[in-house]
N, CA, C and O of each residue as an XYZ file, in Angstrom:
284
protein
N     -17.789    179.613      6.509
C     -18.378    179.188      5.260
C     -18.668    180.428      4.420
O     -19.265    181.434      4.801
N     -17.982    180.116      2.824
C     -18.267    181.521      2.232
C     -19.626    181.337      1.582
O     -20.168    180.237      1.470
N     -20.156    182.518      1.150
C     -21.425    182.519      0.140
C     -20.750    182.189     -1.139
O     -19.621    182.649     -1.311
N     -21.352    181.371     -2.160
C     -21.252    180.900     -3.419
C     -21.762    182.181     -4.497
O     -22.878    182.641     -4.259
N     -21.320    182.516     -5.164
C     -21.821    183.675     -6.438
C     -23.341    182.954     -6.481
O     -24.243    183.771     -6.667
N     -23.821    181.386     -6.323
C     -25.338    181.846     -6.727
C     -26.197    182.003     -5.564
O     -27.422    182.102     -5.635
N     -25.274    182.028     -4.112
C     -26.148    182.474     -2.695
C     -26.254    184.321     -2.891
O     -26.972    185.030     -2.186
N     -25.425    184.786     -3.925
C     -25.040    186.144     -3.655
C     -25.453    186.801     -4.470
O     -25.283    188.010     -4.319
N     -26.113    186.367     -5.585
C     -27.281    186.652     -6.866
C     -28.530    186.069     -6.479
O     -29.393    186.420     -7.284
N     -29.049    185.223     -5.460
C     -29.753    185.043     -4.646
C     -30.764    185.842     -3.687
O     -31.985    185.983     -3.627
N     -29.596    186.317     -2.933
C     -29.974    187.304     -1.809
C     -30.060    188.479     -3.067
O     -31.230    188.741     -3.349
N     -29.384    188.979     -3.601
C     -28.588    190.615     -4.468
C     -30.827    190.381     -4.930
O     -31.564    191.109     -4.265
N     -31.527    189.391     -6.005
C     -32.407    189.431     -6.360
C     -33.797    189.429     -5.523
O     -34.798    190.066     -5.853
N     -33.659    188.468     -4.201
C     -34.356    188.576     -3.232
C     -34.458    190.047     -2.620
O     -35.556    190.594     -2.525
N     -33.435    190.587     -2.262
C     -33.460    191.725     -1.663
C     -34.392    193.046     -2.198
O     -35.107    193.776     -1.511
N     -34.095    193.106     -3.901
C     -34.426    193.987     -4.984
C     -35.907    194.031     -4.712
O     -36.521    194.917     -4.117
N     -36.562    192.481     -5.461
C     -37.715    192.184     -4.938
C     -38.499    193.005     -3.509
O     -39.381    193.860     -3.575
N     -38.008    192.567     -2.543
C     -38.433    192.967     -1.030
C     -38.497    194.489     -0.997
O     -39.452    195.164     -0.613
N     -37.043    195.026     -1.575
C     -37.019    196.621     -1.239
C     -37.903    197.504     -2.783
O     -38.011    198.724     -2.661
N     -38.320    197.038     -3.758
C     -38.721    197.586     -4.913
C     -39.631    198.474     -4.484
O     -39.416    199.546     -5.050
N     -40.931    198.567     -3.443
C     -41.898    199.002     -3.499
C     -41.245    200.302     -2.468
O     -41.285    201.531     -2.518
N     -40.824    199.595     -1.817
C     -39.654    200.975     -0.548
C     -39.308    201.823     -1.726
O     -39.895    202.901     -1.819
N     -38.281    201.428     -2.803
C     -37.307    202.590     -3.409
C     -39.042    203.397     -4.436
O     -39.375    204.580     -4.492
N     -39.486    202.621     -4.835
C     -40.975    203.253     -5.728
C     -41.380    204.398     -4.535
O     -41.332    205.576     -4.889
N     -41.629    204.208     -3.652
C     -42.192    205.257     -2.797
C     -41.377    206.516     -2.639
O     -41.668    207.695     -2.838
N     -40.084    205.830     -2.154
C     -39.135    207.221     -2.211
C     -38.769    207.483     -3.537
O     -37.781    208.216     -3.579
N     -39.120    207.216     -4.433
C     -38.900    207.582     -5.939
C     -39.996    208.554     -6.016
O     -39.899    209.685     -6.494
N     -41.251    207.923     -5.410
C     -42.047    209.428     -5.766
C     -42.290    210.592     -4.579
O     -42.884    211.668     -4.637
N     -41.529    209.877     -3.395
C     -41.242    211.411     -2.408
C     -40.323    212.275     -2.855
O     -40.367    213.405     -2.370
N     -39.335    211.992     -3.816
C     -38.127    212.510     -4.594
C     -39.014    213.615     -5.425
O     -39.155    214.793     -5.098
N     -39.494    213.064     -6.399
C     -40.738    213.705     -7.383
C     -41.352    214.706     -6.556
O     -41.211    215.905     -6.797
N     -41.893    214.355     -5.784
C     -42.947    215.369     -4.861
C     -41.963    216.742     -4.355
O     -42.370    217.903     -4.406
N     -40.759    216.381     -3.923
C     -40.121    217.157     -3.302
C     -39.564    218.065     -4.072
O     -39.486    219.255     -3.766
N     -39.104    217.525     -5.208
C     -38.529    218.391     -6.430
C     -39.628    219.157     -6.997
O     -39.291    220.282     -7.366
N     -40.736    218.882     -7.152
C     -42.027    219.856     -8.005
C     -42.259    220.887     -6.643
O     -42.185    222.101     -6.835
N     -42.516    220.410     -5.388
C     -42.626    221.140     -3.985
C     -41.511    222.356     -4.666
O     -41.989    223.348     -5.217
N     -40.417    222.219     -4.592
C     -39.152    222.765     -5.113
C     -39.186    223.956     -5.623
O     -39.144    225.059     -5.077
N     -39.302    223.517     -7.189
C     -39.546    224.178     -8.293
C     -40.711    225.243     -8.004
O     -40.657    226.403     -8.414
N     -42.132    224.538     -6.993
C     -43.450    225.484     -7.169
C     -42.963    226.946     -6.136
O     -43.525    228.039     -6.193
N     -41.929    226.634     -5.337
C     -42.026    227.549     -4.233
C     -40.952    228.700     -4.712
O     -41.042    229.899     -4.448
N     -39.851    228.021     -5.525
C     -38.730    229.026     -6.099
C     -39.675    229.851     -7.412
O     -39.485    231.053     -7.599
N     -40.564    229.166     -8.165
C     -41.458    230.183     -9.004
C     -42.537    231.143     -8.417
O     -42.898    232.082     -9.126
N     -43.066    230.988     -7.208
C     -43.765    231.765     -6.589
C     -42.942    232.828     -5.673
O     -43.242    234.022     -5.681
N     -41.951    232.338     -4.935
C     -41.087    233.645     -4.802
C     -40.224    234.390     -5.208
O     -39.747    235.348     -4.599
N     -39.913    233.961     -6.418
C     -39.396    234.876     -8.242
C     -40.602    236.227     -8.192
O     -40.293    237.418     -8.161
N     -42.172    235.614     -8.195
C     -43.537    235.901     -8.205
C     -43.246    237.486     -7.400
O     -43.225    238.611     -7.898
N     -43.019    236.992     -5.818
C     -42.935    237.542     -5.105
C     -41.831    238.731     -5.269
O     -41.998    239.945     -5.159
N     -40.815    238.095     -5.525
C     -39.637    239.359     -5.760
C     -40.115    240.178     -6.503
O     -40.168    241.349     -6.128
N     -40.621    239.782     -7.830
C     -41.160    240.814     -8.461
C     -42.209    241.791     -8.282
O     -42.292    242.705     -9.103
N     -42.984    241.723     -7.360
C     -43.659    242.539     -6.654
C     -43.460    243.361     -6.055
O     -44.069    244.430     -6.093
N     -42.421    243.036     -5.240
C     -41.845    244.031     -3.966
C     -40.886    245.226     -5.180
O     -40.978    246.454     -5.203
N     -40.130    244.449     -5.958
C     -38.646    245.557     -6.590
C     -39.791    246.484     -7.448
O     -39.298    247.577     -7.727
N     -41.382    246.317     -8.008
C     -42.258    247.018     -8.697
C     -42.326    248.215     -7.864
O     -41.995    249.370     -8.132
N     -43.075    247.451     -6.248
C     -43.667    248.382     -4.967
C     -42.777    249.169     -4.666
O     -43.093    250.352     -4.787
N     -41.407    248.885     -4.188
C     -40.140    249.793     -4.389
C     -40.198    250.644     -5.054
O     -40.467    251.783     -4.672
N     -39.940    250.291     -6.317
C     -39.594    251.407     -7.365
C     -40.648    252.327     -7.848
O     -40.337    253.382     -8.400
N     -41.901    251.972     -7.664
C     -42.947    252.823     -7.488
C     -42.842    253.484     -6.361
O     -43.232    254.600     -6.705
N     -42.553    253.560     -5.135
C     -42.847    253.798     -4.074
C     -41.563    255.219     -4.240
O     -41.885    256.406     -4.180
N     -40.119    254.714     -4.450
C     -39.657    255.490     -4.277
C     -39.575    256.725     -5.537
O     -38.991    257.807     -5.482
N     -40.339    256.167     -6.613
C     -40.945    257.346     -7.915
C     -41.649    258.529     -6.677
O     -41.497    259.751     -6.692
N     -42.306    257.840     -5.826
C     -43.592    258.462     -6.149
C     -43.238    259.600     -4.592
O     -44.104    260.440     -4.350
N     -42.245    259.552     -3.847
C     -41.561    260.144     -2.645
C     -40.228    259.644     -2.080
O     -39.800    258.745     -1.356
N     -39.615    261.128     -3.084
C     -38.175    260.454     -2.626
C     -37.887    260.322     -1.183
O     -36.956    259.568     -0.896
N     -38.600    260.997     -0.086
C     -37.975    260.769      1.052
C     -37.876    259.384      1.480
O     -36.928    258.951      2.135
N     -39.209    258.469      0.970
C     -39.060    257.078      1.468
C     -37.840    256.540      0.824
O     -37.182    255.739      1.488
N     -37.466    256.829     -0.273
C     -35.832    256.221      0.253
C     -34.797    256.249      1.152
O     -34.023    255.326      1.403
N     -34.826    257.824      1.829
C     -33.668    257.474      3.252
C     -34.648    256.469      3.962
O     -34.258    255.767      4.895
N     -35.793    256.432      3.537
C     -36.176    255.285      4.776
C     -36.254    253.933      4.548
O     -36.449    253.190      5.510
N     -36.124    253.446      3.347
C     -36.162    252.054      2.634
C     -34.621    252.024      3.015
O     -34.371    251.201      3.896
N     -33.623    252.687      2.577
C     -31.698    252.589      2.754
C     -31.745    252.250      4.206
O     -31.287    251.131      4.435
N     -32.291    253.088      5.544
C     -32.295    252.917      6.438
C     -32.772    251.326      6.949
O     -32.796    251.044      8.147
């Protein structure tokens, strides 16, 4: 026995219904994960820029610590 187009717009609307609050949740674990994302790639941009400062101060300030930073 086949399903009829209105057993299959039926279920297709039933289903939507049932799963709506499921896809809402992972709609905002999506959200969460992407700002998570974004906060951690701007804080270790943060970070890079610190270290290539400490570097380049560091090796201003005694050239020998560069054979030892190359090393």
């Amino acid at each position: 026995m086949a399903l009829t187009d209105e057993d299959k717009a039926w279920i297709r609307s039933t289903m939507s219904k049932l799963l709506a609050p499921t896809n809402e949740r992972l709609d905002a674990l999506t959200r969460y994960i992407l700002e998570m994302r974004s906060e951690v790639i701007r804080r270790s941009d943060g970070l890079e820029q610190r270290q290539d400062f400490m570097t380049n101060a560091l090796l201003n300030y005694q050239p020998l610590n560069k054979a030892m930073l190359d090393r």
